[in-house]
TORKOL-4160 file (C-alpha; in steps of 0.2 Angstrom, whole numbers, padded with zeros to 4 digits, m for minus):
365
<pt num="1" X="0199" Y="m0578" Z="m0313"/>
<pt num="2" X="0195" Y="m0569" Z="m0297"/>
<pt num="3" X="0182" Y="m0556" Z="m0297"/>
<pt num="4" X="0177" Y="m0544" Z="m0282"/>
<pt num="5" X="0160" Y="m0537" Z="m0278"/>
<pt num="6" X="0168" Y="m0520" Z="m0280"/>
<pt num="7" X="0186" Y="m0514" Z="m0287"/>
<pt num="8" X="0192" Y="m0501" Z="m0280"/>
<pt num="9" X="0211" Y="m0504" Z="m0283"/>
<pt num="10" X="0210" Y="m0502" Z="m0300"/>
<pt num="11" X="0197" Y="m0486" Z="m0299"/>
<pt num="12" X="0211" Y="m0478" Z="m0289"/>
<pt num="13" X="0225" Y="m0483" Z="m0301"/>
<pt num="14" X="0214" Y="m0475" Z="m0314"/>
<pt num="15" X="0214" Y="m0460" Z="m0304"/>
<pt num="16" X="0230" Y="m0462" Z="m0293"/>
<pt num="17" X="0237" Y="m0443" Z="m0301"/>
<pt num="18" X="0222" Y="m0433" Z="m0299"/>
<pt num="19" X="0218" Y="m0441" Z="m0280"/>
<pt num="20" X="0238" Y="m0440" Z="m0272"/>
<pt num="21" X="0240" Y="m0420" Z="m0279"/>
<pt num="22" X="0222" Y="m0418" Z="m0271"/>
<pt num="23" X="0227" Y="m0426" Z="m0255"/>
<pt num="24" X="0244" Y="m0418" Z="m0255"/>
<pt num="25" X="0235" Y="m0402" Z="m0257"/>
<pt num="26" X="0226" Y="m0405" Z="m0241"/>
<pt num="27" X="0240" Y="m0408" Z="m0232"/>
<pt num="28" X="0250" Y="m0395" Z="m0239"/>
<pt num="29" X="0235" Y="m0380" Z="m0231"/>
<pt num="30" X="0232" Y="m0389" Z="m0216"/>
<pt num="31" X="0213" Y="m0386" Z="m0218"/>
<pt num="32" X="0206" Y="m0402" Z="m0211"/>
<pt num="33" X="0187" Y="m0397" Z="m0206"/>
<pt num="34" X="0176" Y="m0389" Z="m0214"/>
<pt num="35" X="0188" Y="m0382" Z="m0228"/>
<pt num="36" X="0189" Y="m0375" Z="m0245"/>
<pt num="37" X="0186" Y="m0393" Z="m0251"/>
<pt num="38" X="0171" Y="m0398" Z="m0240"/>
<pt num="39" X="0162" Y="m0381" Z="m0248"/>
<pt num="40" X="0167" Y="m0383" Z="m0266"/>
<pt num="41" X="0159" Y="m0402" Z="m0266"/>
<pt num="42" X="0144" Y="m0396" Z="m0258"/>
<pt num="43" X="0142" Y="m0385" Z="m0272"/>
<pt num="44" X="0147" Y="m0395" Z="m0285"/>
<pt num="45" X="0135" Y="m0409" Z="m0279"/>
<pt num="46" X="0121" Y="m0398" Z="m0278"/>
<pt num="47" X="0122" Y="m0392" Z="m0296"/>
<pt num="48" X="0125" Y="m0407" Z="m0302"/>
<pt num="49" X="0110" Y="m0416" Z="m0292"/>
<pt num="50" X="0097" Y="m0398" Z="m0297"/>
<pt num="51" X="0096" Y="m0394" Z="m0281"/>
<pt num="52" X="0096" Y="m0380" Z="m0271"/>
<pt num="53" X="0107" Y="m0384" Z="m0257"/>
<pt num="54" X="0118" Y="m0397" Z="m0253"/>
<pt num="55" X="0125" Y="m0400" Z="m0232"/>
<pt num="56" X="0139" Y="m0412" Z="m0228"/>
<pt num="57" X="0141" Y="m0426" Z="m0214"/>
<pt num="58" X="0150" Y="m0440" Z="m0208"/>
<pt num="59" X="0140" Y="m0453" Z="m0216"/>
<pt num="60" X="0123" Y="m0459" Z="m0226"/>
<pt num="61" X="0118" Y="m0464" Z="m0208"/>
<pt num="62" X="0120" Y="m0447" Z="m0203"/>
<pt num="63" X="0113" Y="m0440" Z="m0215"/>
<pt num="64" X="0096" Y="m0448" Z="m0213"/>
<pt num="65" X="0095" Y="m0444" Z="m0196"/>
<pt num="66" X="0100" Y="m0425" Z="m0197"/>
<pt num="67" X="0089" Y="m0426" Z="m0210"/>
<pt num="68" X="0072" Y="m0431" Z="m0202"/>
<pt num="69" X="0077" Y="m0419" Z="m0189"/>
<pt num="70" X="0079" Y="m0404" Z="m0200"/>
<pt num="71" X="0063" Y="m0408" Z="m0205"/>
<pt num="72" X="0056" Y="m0408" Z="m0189"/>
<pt num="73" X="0052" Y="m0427" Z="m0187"/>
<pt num="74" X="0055" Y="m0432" Z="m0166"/>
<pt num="75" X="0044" Y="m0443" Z="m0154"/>
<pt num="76" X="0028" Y="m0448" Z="m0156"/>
<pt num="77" X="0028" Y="m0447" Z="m0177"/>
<pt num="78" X="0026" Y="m0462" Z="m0189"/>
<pt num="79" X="0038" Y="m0463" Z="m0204"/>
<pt num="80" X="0032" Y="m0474" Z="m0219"/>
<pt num="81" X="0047" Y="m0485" Z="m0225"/>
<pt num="82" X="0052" Y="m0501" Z="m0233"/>
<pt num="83" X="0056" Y="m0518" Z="m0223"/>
<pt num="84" X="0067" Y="m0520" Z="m0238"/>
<pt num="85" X="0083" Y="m0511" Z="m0238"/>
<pt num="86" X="0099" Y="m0508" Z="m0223"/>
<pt num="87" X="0097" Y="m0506" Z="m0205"/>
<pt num="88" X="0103" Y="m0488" Z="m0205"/>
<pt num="89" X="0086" Y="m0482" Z="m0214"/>
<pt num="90" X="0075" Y="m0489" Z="m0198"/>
<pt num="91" X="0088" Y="m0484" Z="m0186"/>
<pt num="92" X="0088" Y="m0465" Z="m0190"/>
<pt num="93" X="0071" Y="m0466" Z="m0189"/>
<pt num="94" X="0072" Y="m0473" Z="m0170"/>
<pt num="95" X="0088" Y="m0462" Z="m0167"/>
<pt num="96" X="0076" Y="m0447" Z="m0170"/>
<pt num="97" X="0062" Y="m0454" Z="m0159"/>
<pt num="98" X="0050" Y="m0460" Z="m0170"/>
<pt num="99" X="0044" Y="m0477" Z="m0174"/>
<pt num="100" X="0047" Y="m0484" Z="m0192"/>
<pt num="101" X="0030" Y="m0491" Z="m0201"/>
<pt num="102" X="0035" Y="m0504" Z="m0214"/>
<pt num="103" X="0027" Y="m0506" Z="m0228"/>
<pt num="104" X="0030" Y="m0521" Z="m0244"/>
<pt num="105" X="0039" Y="m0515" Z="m0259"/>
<pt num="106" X="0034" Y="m0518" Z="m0276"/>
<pt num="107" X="0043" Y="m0537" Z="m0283"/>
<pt num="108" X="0048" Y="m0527" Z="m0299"/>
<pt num="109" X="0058" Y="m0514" Z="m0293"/>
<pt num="110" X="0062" Y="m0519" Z="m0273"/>
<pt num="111" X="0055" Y="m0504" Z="m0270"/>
<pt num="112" X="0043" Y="m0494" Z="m0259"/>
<pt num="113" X="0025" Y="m0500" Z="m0264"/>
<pt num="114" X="0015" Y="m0485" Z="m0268"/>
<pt num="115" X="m0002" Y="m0492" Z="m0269"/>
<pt num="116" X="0002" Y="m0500" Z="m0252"/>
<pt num="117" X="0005" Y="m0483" Z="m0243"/>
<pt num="118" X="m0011" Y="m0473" Z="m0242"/>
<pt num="119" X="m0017" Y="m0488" Z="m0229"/>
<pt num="120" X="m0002" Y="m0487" Z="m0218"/>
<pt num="121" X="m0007" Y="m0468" Z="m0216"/>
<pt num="122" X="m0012" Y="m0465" Z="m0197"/>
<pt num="123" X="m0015" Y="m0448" Z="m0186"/>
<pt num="124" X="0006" Y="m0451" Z="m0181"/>
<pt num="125" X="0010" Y="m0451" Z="m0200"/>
<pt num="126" X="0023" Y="m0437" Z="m0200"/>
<pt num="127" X="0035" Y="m0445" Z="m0216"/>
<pt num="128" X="0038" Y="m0454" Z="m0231"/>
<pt num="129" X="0054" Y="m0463" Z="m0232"/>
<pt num="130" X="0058" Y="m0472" Z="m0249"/>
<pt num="131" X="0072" Y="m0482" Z="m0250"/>
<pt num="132" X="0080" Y="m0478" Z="m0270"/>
<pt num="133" X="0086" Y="m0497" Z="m0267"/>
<pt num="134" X="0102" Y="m0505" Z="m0278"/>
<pt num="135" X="0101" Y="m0489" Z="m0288"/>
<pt num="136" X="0085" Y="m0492" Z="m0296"/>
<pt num="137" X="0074" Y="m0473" Z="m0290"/>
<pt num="138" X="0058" Y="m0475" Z="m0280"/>
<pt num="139" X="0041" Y="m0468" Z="m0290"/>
<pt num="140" X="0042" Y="m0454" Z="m0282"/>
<pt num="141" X="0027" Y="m0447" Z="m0291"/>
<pt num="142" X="0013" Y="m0456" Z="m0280"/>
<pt num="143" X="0020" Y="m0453" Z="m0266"/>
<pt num="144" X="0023" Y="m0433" Z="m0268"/>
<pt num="145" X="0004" Y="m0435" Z="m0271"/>
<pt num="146" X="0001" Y="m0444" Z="m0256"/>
<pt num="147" X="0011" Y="m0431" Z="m0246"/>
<pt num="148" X="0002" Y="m0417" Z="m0255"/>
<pt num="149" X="m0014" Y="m0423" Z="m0248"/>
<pt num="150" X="m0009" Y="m0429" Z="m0231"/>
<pt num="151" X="0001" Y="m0417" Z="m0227"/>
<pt num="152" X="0019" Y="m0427" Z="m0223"/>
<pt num="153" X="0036" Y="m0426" Z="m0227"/>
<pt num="154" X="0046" Y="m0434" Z="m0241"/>
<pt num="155" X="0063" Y="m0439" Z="m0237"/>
<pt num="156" X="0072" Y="m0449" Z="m0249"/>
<pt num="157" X="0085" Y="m0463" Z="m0245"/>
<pt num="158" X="0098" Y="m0460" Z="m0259"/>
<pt num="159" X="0112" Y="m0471" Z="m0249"/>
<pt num="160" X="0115" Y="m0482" Z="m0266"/>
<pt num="161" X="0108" Y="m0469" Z="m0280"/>
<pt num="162" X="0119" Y="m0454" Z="m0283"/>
<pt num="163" X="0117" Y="m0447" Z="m0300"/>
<pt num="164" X="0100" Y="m0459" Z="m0305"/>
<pt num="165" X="0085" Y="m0449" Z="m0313"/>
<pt num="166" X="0068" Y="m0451" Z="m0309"/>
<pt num="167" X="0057" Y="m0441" Z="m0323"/>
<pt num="168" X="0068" Y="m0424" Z="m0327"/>
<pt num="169" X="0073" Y="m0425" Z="m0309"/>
<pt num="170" X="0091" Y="m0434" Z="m0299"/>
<pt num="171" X="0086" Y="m0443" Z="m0286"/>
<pt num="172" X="0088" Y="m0433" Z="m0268"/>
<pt num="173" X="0081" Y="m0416" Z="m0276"/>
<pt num="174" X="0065" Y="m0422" Z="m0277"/>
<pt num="175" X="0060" Y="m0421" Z="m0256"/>
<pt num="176" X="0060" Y="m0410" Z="m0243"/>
<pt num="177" X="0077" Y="m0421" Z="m0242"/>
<pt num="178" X="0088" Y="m0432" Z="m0250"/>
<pt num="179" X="0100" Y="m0442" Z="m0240"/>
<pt num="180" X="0116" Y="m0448" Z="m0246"/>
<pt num="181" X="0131" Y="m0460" Z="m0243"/>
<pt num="182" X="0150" Y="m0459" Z="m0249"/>
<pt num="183" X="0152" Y="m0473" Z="m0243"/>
<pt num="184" X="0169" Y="m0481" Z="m0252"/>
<pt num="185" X="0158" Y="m0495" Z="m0262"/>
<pt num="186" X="0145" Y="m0482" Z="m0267"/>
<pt num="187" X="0144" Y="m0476" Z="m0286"/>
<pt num="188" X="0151" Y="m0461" Z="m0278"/>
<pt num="189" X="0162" Y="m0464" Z="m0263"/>
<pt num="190" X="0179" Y="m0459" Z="m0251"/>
<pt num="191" X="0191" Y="m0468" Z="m0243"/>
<pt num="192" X="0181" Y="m0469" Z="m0226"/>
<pt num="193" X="0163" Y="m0463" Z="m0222"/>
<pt num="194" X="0155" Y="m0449" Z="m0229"/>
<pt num="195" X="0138" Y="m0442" Z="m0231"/>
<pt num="196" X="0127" Y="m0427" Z="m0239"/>
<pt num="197" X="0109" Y="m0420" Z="m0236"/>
<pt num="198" X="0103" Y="m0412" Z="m0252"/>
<pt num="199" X="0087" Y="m0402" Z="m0249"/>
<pt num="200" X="0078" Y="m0386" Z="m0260"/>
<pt num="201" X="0072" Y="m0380" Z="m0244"/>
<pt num="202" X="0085" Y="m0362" Z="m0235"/>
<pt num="203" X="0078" Y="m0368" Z="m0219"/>
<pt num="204" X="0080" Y="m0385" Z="m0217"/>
<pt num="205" X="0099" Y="m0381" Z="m0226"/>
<pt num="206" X="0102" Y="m0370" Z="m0210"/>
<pt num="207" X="0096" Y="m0382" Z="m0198"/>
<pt num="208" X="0109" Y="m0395" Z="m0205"/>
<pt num="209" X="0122" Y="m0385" Z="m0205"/>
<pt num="210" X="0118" Y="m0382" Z="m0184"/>
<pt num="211" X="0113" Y="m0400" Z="m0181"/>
<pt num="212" X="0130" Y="m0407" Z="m0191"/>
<pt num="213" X="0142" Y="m0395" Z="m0178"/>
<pt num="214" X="0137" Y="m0397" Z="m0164"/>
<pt num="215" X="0122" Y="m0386" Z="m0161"/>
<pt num="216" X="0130" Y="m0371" Z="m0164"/>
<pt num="217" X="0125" Y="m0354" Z="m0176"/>
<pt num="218" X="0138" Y="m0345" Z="m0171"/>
<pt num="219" X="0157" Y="m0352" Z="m0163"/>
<pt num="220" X="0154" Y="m0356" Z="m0145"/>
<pt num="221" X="0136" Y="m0352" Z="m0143"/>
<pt num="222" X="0126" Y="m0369" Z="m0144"/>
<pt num="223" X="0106" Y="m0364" Z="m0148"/>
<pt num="224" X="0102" Y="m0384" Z="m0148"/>
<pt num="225" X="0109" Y="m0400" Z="m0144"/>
<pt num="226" X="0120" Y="m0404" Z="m0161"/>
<pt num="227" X="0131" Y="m0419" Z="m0168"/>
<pt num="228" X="0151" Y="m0420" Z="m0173"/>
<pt num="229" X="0145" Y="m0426" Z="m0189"/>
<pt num="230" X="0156" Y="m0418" Z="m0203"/>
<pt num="231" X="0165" Y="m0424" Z="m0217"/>
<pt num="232" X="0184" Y="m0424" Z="m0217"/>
<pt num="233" X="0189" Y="m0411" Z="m0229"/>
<pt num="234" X="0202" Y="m0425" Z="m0235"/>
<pt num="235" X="0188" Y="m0435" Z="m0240"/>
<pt num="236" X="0179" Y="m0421" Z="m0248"/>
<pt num="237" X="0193" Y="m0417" Z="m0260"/>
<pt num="238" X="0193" Y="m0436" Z="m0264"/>
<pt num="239" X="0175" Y="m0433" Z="m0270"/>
<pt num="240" X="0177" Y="m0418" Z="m0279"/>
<pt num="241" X="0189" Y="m0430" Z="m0288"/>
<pt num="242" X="0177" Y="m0444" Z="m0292"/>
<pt num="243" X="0163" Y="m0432" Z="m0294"/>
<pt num="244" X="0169" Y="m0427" Z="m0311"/>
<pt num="245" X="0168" Y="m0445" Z="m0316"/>
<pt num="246" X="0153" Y="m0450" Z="m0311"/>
<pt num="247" X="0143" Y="m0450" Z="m0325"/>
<pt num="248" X="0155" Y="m0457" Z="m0334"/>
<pt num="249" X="0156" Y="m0472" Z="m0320"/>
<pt num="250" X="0137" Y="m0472" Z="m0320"/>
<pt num="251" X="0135" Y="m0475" Z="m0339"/>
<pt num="252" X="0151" Y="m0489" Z="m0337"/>
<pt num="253" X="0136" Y="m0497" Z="m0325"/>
<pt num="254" X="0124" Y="m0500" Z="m0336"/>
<pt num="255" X="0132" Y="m0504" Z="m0350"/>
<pt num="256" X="0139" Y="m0519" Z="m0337"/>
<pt num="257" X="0122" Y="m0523" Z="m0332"/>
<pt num="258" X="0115" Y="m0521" Z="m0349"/>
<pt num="259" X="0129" Y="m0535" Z="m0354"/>
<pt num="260" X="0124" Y="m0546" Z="m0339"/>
<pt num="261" X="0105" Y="m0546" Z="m0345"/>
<pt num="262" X="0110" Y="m0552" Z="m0361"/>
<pt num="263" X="0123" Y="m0568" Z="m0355"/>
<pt num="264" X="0108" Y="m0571" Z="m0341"/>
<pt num="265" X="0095" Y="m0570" Z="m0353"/>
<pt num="266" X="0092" Y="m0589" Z="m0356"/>
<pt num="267" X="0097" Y="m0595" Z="m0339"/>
<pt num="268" X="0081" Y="m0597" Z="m0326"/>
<pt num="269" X="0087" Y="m0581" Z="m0315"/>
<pt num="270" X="0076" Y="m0563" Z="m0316"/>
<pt num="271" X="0087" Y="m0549" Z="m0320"/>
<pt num="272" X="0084" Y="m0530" Z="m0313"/>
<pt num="273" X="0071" Y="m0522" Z="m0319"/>
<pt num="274" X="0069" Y="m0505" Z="m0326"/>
<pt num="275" X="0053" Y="m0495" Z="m0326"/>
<pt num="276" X="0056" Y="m0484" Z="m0339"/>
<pt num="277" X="0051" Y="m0469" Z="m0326"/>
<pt num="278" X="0068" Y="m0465" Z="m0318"/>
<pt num="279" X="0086" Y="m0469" Z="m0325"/>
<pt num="280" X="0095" Y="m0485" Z="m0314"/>
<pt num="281" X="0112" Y="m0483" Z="m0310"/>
<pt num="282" X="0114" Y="m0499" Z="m0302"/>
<pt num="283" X="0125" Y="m0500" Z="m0286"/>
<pt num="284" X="0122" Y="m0517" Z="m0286"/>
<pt num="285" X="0116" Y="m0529" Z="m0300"/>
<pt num="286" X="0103" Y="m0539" Z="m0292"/>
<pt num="287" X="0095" Y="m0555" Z="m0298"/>
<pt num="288" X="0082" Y="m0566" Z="m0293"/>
<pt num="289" X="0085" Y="m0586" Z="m0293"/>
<pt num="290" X="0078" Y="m0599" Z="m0283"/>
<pt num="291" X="0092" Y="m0612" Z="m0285"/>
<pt num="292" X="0104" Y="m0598" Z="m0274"/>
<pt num="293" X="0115" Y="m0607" Z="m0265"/>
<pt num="294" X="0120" Y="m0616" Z="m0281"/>
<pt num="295" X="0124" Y="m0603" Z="m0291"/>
<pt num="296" X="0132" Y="m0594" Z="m0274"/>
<pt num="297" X="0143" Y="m0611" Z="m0269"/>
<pt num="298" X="0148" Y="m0610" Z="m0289"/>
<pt num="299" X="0153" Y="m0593" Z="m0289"/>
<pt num="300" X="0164" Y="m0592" Z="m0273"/>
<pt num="301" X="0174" Y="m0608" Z="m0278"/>
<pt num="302" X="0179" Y="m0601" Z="m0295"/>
<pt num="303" X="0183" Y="m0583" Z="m0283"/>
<pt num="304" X="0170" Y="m0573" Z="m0290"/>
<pt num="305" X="0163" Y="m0564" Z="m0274"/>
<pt num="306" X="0144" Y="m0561" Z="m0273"/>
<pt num="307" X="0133" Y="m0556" Z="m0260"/>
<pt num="308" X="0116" Y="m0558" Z="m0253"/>
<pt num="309" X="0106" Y="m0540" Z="m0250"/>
<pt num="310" X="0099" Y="m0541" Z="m0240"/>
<pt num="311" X="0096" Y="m0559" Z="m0231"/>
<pt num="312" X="0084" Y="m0551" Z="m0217"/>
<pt num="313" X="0069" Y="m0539" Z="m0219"/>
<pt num="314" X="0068" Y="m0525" Z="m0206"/>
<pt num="315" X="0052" Y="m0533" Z="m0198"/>
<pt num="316" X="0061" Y="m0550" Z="m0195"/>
<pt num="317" X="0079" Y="m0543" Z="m0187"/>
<pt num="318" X="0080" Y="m0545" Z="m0170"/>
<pt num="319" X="0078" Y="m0527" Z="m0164"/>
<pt num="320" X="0062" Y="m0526" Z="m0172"/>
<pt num="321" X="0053" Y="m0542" Z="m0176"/>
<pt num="322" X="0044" Y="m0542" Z="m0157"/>
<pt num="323" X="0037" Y="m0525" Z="m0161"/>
<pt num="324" X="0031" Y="m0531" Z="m0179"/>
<pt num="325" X="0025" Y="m0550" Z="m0174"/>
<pt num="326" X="0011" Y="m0549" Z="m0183"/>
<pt num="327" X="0016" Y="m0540" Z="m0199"/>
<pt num="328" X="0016" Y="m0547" Z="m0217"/>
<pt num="329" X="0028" Y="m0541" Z="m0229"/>
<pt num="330" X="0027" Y="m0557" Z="m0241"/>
<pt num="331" X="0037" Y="m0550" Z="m0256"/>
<pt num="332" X="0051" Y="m0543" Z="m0244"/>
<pt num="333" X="0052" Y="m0560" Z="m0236"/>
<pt num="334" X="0051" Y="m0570" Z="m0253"/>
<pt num="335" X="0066" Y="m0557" Z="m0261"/>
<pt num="336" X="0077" Y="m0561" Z="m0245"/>
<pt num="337" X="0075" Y="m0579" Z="m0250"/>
<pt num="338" X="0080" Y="m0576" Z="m0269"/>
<pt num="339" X="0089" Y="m0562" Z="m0270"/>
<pt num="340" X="0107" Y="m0563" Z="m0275"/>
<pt num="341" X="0122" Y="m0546" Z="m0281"/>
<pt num="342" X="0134" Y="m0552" Z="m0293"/>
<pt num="343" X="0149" Y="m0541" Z="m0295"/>
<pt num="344" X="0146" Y="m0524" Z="m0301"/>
<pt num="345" X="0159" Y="m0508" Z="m0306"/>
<pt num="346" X="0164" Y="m0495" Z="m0320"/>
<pt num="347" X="0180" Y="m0504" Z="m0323"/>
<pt num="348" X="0172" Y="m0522" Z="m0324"/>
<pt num="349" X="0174" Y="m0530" Z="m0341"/>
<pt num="350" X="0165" Y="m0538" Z="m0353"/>
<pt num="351" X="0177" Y="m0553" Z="m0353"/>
<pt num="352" X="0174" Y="m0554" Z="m0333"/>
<pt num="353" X="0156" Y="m0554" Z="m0336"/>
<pt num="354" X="0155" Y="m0568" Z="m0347"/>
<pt num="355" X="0165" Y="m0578" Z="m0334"/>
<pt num="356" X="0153" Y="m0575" Z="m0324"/>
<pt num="357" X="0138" Y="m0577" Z="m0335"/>
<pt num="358" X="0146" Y="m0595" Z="m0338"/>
<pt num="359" X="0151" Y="m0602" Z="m0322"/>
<pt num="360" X="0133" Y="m0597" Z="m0318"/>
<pt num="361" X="0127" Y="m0606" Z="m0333"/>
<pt num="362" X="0138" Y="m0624" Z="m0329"/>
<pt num="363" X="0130" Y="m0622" Z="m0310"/>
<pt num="364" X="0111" Y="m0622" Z="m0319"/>
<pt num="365" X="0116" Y="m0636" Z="m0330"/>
């Protein structure tokens, strides 16, 4: 029985009709940038995220770094992040001019560690950048209180949470920013890359709009120097599309990963936690074991893929690890050692589950 990481064949069959007529549309108008489309998911994801305004881009990337702009991050500023998560977090950091600080994450939740924070805090301190990592929201509280009384930014990373809860708030309305990815393994995702800045704040909403095309206010007239970072309005009506499942597809989630902790219960791995402050909505189902490349030889020759986020912590990749020498992130580097994805859609099922479950089981024997 072979079983991907992510299927998204069968999410497109499910959804073949709806998807083709909206593509056909597109083609039909011949409004490729910046159409009727890109504006209508804008809306759409802002009111269903609670938040005020919602920007388009070409990717989660992007999104982080026209983000940290629009908040007037640049050269010279510190931003607070985990060593735990993708490159891109760090690198729009750097791309903006400022100088990632990492700080450990909490074992539990792979998450940004708040009581670890407040000590990173120095004069350059301009953000905080939490990582809402495998779908599993940041506590968000302490670190709103921390910017409170230090005066920084709140960005949140929400590359792998669309449509998670912390409190009575989605993930990405909560900072000055939320930064999101479409890209195609996403909870929500398009059929290329894609990205979205949510934000309550009219000024930093305008700012994106300028920074995303080009620099430019008004059509030809360039106030600042901008990106050619839009989203293809082919990709947007894709969305709009999947948008209106996405609950649906988030609930199919944890009901999967509800089933895995039950099959796992018994074996010596450590299922995903939940915290009981936010709602998970598990991009990736991520456990814990120490015996990994057992279970990961056993898995991939009986074709059930699996994946290792994320092998490296920022600190220790090569564009970094000089710069950070002398830096100890000892739960980051023990999770890179033990972490390990098994496969994790809507459409998974609970007979492919319990393949899994057992071949895992025989390979623990």
């Amino acid at each position: 029985m072979n079983i991907p990481m992510v299927d998204l064949k069968k999410q497109y069959e499910n959804l073949k009709t709806e998807i083709d007529q909206a593509i056909q549309d597109v083609l039909v108008s011949t409004q490729f940038i910046l159409g009727p489309n890109v504006q209508s998911l804008e809306q759409e994801a802002a009111a269903h995220l609670g938040a005020e305004f919602a920007v388009s881009c070409a990717s989660g990337t992007d999104a982080l770094q026209l983000a940290l702009r629009a908040a007037g991050i640049g050269a010279g500023d510190e931003v607070i992040t985990s060593p735990f998560t993708f490159i891109a977090t760090a690198e729009a950091i750097a791309y903006v001019g400022a100088r990632p600080v990492f700080v450990d994450v909490d074992p539990r939740t792979f998450n940004l560690d708040p009581e670890l924070i407040e000590k990173a805090i120095t004069e350059r301190t301009a953000a905080i950048l939490p990582v809402h990592l495998f779908g599993q929201p940041a506590d968000l509280a302490p670190m709103v209180d921390i910017c409170n009384r230090h005066g920084l930014k709140l960005i949140e990373d929400c590359a792998q949470s669309f449509g998670a809860a912390y409190g009575e708030k989605m993930t990405g309305s909560v900072g000055v920013a939320g930064c999101h990815s479409f890209f195609p393994s996403k909870n929500l995702g398009c059929y290329g890359d894609g990205g979205m800045v949510t934000t309550n704040d009219a000024e930093v909403a305008e700012e994106l709009k300028v920074l995303r095309n080009h620099g430019s206010r008004e059509r030809y007239h360039h106030s600042i120097i901008g990106f050619n970072s839009r989203l293809d309005e082919m990709q947007a009506a894709i969305l709009r599309i999947k948008l209106a499942h996405i609950e649906e597809f988030n609930r199919l989630r944890r009901r999967n990963a509800h089933l895995y902790n039950e099959c796992l219960r018994d074996l010596p791995v450590t299922t995903p936690f939940e915290d009981g402050k936010g709602v998970h909505v598990y991009h990736q189902y991520t456990i814990l074991v120490e015996k990994r490349d057992q279970i990961q030889k056993a898995l991939t020759e009986a074709g059930i893929a699996c994946a290792i986020y994320y092998p490296i912590p920022l600190h220790r990749q090569e564009v970094f690890r000089d710069e950070f020498a002398q830096l100890d992130c000892p739960v980051s580097e023990r999770l890179a050692q033990q972490v390990l994805s098994l496969p994790m859609f809507p459409e998974l099922s609970e007979d492919q589950i319990k393949h899994i479950c057992s071949v895992m089981g025989d390979a623990l024997s």
